[in-house]
C-alpha positions in Angstrom: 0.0 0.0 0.0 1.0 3.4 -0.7 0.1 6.6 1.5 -1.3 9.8 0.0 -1.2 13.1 0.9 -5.1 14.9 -0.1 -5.0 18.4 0.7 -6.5 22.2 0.0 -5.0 25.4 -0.3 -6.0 27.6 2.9 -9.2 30.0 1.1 -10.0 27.3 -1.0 -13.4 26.7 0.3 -15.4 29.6 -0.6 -18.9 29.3 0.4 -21.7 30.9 2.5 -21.1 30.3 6.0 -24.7 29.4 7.0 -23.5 26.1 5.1 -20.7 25.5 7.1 -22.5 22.8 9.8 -23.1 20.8 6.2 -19.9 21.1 4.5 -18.2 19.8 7.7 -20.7 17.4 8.4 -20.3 15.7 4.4 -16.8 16.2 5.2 -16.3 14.4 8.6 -18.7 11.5 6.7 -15.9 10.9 4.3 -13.3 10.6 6.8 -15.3 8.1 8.7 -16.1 6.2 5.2 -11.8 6.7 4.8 -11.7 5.1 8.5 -14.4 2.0 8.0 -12.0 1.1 4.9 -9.1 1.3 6.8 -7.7 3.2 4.7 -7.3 6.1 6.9 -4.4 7.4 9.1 -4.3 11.2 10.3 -5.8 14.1 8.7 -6.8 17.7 10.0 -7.2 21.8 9.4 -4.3 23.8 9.6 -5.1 27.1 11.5 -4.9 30.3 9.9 -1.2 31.5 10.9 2.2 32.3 9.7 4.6 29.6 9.7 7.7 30.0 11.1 10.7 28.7 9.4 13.7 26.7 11.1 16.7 27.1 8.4 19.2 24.8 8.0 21.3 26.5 10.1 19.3 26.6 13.0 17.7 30.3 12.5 14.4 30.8 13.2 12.3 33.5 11.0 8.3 34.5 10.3 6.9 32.7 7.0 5.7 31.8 4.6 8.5 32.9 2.3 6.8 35.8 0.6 7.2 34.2 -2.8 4.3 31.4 -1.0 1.0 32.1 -3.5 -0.7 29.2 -1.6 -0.9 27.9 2.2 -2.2 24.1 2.9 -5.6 24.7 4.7 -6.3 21.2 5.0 -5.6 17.2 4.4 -6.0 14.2 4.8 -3.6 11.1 4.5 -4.8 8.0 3.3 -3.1 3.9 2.8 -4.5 2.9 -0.6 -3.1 0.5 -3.0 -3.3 2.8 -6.0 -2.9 6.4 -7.0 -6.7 5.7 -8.7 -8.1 5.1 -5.2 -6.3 7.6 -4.0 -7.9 10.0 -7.1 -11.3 8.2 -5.9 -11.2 9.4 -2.3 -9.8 12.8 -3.5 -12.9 13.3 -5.4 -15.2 12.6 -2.3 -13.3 15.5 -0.5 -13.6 17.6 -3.5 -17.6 17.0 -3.1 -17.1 17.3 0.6 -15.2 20.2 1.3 -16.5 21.5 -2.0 -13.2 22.6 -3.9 -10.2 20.7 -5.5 -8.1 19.0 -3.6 -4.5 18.0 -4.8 -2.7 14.3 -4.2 0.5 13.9 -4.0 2.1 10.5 -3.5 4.2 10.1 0.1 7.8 8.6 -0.3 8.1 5.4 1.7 10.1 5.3 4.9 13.5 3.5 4.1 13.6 2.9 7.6 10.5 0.6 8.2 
């Protein structure tokens, strides 16, 4: 099996917010479908802040750099056995959370 990263930029979600109980709900209901498939392993929001940077060197700055045109506002990470699943479940965030939603593959661990 291969983990995915699913996530949204922070913004990305742009509707009324008398509709926010829904949107969470629809999206809490795909996390627990992700979790009764077992296919689930740690997902969350990411508050609305400025990151702070640790540089190599062991300074620490405000961020993002201000080159940054998007901020992760959300994601999920999933254990499927194929970037199509992972597409699949992507797609039931995007209805969800009700905007796209980009996968990216995670490296294995060459330590487990």
């Amino acid at each position: 099996m291969t983990r995915y990263l699913i996530s949204f930029d922070d913004g990305a979600m742009i509707f009324p917010e008398e509709e926010l109980p829904a949107v969470a709900e629809a999206s809490h209901a795909v996390v627990r479908a992700a979790q009764d498939a077992g296919v689930w392993i740690f997902g969350g929001g990411v508050e609305r802040q400025r990151a702070t940077i640790v540089a190599t060197d062991g300074t620490v700055s405000d961020g993002p750099f201000p080159e940054t045109k998007a901020v992760i506002g959300g994601f999920s990470i999933i254990d499927v056995p194929s970037r199509e699943e992972a597409l699949e479940w992507a797609a039931r965030f995007t209805d969800a959370c009700r905007c796209a939603q980009e996968v990216r593959e995670i490296m294995p661990d060459p330590l487990v």
